[in-house]
C-alpha positions in Angstrom: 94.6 83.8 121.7 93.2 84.3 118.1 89.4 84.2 119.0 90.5 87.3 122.0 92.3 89.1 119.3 89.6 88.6 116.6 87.0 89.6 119.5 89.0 92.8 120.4 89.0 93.3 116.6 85.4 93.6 116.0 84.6 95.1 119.2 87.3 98.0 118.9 85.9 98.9 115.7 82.8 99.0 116.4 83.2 101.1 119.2 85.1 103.3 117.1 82.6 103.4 114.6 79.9 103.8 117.4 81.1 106.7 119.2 82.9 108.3 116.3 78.9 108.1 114.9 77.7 109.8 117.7 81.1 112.3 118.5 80.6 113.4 115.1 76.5 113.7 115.2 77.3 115.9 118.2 79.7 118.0 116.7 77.7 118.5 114.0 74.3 119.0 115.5 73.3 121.8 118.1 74.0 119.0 120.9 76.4 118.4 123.7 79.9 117.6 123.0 81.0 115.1 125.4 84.5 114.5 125.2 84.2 111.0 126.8 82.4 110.1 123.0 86.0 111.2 121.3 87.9 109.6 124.2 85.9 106.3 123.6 86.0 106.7 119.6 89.9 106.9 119.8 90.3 103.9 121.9 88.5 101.5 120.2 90.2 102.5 117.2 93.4 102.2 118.9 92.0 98.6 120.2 90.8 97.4 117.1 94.0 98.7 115.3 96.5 96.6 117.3 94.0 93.6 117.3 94.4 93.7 113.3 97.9 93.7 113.6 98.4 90.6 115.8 95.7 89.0 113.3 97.6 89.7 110.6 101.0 88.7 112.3 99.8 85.6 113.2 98.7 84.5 109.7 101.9 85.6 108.3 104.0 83.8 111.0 101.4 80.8 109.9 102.5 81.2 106.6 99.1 79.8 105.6 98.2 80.0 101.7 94.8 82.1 100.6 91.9 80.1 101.0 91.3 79.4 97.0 94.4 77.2 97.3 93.6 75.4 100.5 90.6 74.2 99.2 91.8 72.9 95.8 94.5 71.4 97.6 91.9 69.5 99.9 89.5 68.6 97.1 92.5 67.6 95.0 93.6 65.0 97.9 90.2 63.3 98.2 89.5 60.2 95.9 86.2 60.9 93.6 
């Protein structure tokens, strides 16, 4: 369940960052707004949002310690 979430994660944003690009080019320019580009911008920030948060509750329901100290713990535990 945490390689879907990360997935959603980095697809949500960068469809946010995508069509929010492109809603905002539009806007902007002398284009065509297309509200589907705003609809699409907001959802994949939306998706990308709640993906973060189930990251991050994960990890602290984990209670896993920041990397730095994992890896001195490891290297610490292995004979030289």
């Amino acid at each position: 369940m945490r390689k879907l979430s990360a997935l959603g994660c980095i697809v949500g944003f960068g469809a946010f960052w995508v069509y929010g690009y492109i809603a905002l080019s539009s806007a902007m320019g002398q284009h065509d707004v297309h509200t589907m580009n705003f609809v699409l911008c907001a959802l994949g920030l939306f998706v990308g949002v709640i993906s973060w948060a189930y990251i991050e509750r994960d990890q602290r329901r984990r209670k896993l310690p920041p990397a730095r100290a994992r890896l001195e713990e490891e290297l610490a535990e292995e004979p030289v």
